[in-house]
C-alpha positions as CSV (number, residue, x, y, z in Angstrom):
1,X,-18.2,6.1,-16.5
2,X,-20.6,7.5,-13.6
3,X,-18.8,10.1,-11.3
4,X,-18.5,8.0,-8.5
5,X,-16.8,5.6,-11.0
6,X,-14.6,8.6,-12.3
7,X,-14.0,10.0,-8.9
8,X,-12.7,6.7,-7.4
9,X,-10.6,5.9,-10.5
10,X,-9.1,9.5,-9.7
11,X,-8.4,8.5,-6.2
12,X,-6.9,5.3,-6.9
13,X,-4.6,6.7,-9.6
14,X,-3.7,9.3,-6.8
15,X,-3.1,6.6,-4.5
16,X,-0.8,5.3,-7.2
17,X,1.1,8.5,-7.6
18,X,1.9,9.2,-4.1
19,X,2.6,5.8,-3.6
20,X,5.4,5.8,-6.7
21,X,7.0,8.8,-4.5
22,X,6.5,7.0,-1.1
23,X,8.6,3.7,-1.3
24,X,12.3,5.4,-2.8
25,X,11.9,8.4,0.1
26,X,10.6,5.6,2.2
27,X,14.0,3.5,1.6
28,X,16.4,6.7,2.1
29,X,14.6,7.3,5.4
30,X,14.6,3.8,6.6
31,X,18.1,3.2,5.8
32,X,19.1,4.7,9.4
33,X,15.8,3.8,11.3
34,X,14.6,0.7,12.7
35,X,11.8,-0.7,10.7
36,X,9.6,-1.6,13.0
37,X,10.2,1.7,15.0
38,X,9.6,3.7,11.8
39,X,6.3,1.6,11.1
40,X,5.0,1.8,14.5
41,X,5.5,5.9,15.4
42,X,4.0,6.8,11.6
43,X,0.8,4.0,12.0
44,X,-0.5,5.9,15.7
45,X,0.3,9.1,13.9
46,X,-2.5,8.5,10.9
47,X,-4.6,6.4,13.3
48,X,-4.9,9.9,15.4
49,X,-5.5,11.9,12.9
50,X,-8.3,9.9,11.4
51,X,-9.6,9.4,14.5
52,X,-10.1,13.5,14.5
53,X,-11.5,12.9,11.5
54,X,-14.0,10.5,12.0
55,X,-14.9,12.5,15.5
56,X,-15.5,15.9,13.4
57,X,-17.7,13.8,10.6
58,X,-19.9,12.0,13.3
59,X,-20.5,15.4,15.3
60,X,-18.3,13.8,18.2
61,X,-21.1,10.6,18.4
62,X,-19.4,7.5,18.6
63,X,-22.5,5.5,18.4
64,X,-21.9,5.1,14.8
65,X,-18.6,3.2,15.3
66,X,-20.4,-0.3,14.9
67,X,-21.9,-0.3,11.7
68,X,-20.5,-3.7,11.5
69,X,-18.6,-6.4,13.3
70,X,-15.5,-5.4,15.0
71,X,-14.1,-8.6,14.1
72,X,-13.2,-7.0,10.2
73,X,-11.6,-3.9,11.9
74,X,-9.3,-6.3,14.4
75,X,-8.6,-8.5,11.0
76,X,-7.8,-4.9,9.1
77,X,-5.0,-4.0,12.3
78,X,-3.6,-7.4,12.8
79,X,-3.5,-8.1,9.5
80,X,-2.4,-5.2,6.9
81,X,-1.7,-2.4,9.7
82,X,1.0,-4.4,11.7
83,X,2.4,-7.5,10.7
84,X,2.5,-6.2,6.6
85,X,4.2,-3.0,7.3
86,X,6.5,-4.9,10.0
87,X,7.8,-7.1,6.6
88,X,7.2,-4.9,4.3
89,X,9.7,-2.1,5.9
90,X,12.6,-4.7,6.9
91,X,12.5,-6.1,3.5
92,X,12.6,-2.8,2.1
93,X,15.7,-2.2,3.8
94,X,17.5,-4.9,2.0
95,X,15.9,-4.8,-1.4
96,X,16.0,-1.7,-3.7
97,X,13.4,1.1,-3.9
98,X,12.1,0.0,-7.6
99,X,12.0,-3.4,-6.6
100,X,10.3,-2.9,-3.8
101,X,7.9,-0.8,-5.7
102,X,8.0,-3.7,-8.2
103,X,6.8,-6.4,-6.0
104,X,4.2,-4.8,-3.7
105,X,2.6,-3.9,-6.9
106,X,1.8,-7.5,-7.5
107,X,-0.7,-6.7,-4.8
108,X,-3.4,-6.6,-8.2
109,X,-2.4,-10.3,-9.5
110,X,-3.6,-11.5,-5.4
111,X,-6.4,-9.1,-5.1
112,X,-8.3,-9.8,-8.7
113,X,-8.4,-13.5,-7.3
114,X,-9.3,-12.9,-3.9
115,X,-11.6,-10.4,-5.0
116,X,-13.3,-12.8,-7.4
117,X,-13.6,-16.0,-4.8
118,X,-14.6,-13.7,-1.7
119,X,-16.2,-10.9,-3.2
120,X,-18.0,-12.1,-6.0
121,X,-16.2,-8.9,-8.1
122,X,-16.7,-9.8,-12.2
123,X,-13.9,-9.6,-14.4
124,X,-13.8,-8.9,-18.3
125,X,-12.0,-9.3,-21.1
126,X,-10.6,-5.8,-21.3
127,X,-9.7,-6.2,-17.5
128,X,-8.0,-9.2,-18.4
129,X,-5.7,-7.6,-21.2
130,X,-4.7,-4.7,-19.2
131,X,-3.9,-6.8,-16.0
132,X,-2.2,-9.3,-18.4
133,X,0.1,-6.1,-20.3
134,X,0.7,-4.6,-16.7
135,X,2.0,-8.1,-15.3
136,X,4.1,-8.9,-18.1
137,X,5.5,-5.5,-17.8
138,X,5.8,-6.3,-14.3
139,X,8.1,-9.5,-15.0
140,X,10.1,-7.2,-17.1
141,X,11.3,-5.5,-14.7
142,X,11.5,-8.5,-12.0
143,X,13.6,-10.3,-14.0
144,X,16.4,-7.4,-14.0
145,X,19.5,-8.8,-12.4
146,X,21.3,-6.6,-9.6
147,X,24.9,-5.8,-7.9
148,X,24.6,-6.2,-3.9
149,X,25.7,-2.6,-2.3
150,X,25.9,-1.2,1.0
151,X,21.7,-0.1,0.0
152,X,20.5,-2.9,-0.7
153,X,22.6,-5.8,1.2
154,X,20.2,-9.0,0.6
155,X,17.8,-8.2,-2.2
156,X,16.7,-12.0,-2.2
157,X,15.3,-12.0,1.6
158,X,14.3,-8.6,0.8
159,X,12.2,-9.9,-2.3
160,X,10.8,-12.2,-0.2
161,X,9.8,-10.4,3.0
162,X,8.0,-7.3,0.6
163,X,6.5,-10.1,-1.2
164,X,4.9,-11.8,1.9
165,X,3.9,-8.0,2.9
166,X,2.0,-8.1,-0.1
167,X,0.0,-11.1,0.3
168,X,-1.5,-9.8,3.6
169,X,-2.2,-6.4,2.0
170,X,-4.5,-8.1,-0.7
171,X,-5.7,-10.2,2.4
172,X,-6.6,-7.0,4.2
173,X,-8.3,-5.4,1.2
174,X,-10.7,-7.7,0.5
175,X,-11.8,-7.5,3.9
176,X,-11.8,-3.9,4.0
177,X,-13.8,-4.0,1.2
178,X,-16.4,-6.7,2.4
179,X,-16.8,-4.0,5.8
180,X,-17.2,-1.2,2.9
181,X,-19.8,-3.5,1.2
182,X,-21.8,-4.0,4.6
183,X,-21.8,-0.8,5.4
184,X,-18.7,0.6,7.0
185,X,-17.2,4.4,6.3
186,X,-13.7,4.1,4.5
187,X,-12.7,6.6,7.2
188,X,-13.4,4.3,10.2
189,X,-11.6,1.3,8.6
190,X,-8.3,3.8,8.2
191,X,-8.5,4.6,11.9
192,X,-8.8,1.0,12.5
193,X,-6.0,-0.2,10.5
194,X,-3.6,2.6,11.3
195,X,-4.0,3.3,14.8
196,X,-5.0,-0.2,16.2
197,X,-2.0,-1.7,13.7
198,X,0.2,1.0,15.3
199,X,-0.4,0.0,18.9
200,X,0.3,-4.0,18.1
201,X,4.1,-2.9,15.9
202,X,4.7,-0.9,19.5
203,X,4.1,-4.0,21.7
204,X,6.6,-5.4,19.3
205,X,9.1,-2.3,19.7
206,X,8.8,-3.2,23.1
207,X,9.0,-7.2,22.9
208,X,12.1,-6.6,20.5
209,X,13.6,-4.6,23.4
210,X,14.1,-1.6,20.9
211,X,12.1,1.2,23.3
212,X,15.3,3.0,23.4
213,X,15.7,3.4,19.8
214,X,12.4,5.1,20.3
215,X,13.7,7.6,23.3
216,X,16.9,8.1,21.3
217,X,16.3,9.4,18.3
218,X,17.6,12.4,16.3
219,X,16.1,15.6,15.2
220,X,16.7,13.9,11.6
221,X,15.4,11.0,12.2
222,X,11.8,12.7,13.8
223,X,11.7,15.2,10.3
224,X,11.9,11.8,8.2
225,X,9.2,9.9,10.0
226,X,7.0,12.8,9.9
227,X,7.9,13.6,6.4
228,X,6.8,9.6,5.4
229,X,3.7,9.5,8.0
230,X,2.2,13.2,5.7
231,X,2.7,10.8,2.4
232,X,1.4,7.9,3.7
233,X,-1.6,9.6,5.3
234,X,-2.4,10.7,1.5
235,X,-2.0,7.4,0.5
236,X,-4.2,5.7,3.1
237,X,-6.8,8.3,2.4
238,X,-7.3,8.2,-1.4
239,X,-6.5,4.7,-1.2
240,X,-9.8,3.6,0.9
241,X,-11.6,6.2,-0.6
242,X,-11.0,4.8,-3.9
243,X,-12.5,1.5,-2.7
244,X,-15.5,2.9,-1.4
245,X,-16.2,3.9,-4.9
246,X,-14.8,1.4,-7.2
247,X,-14.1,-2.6,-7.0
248,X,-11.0,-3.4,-4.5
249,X,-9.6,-5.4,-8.1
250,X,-10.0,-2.7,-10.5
251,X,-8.2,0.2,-7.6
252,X,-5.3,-2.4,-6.9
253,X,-4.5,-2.7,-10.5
254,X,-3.6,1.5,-11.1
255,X,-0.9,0.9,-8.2
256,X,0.7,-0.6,-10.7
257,X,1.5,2.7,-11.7
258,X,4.1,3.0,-8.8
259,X,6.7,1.3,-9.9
260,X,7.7,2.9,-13.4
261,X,7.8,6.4,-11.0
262,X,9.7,4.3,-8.1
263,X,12.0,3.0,-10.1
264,X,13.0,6.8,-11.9
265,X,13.6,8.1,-8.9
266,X,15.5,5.4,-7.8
267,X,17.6,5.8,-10.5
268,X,18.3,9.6,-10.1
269,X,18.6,9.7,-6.4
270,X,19.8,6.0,-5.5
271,X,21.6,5.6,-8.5
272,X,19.7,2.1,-9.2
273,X,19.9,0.6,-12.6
274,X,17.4,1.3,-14.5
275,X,18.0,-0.7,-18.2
276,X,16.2,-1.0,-21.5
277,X,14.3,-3.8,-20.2
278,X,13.1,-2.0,-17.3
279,X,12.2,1.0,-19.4
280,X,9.8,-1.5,-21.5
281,X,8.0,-3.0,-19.0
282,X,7.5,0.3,-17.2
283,X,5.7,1.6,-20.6
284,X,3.6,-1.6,-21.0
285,X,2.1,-0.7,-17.3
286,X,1.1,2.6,-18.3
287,X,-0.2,1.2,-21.7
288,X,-2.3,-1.8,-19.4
289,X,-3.6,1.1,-17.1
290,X,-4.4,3.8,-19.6
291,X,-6.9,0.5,-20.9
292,X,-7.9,-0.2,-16.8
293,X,-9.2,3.3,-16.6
294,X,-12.1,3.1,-18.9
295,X,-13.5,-0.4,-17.1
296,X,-16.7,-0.1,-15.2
297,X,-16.6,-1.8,-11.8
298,X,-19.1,-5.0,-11.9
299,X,-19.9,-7.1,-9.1
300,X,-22.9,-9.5,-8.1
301,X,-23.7,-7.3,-5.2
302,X,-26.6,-5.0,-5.4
């Protein structure tokens, strides 16, 4: 592999890391928040601070802001910043943290076909295998039966509201990918998605009549949103990052990764069952991206 090839496979595993930590804090903290609240303070948090970013890196000239069509960044917002996290976060609060984990990370299997129709991204045969071992190992772990508790009420609605979540964040990819493509930094489509995405969950704080959850909360309840905005601002950076570098597919498919750490922390600090069948399909992930990591990215585009 090239180092841009190397460095963007780094980034993406790194993306995969912090995401594997993210979701089981992410369901202790939400647990006692309001999802939408949660989602909405933490998106204009990262949407700020990339916005600092982007000012610093342009020399406080905002004339590059328009390398292309406003139309993708609006997409990117409405799309993956607001309604995605809005069902991603209340279906996390009825599901458990390693399924959670378990069924964004199908985010890949929507992806490598969107990717493939949209972007005209090429996929191999040695793609193929370590998608196919990573999905199986995926429907290993899926098809692990669980006891209803007081943390995870409705893991059925749950299931489907992350799994819906999921959709739009391939959806949202592939069009961050195609601004990428035409020319667009990876930091100005973060501050799009984060901040504009942020402002559209707080019209919905507001329409839900929840402002006073808002104005209300504790000193707890601050610490654990700002704790989860610092991890997913790491996330969001190494995660568009790693698509500047390498195809949108071949990125999605180390998150992946996530799960097999989600679903050990679950286990020690959620006390989720974690069986042998679990265990299996966690190793046949890591087996299916160990193979992922040596695949050059391919695409028609120059």
């Amino acid at each position: 592999m090239n180092d841009k090839e190397r460095l963007g496979t780094i980034f993406a595993i790194t993306a995969a890391i912090i995401s594997g930590f993210s979701i089981p804090l992410n369901k202790i903290f939400v647990v006692n928040l309001d999802p939408t609240v949660f989602t909405a303070v933490r998106s204009v948090i990262i949407g700020i601070a990339f916005f600092i970013i982007i000012s610093y890196r342009s020399k406080f000239s905002y004339k590059s802001f328009k390398k292309v069509s406003w139309k993708y960044m609006v997409l990117i917002a409405i799309i993956g910043g607001s309604f995605a996290f809005l069902l991603f976060f209340n279906g996390l609060k009825l599901t458990t943290a390693g399924r959670g984990a378990l069924l964004q990370k199908t985010l890949p299997l929507y992806v490598t076909v969107l990717a493939f129709l949209f972007l005209k991204e090429k996929i191999s045969r040695k793609y193929m295998l370590a998608l196919f071992l990573m999905f199986i190992g995926t429907l290993a772990i899926y098809f692990t039966q669980i006891s209803i508790t007081e943390l995870w009420s409705n893991p059925s609605l749950g299931d489907i509201l992350v799994i819906s979540a999921t959709f739009l964040w391939a959806v949202e990819n592939i069009i961050a990918r195609k601004a990428m493509i035409k020319g667009e930094n990876n930091f100005m489509v973060s501050f799009s998605r984060m901040l504009f995405g942020g402002l559209i969950l707080f019209g919905f704080v507001i329409l839900f009549g929840k402002l006073d959850l808002l104005l209300n909360m504790s000193t707890q309840q601050i610490t654990n949103i700002l704790i989860s905005t610092l991890i997913l601002f790491g996330y969001v950076l190494f995660w568009y990052w790693s698509i500047k570098m390498i195809n949108v597919s071949k990125a999605s498919s180390f998150l992946l990764l996530s799960p097999a750490i989600s679903l050990l922390i679950g286990t020690l600090f959620l006390g989720e069952p974690i069986p042998l069948i679990q265990i299996i399909g966690s190793m046949l992930i890591l087996v299916g991206a160990y193979y992922l990591s040596n695949t050059k990215s391919e695409s028609s585009y120059a």
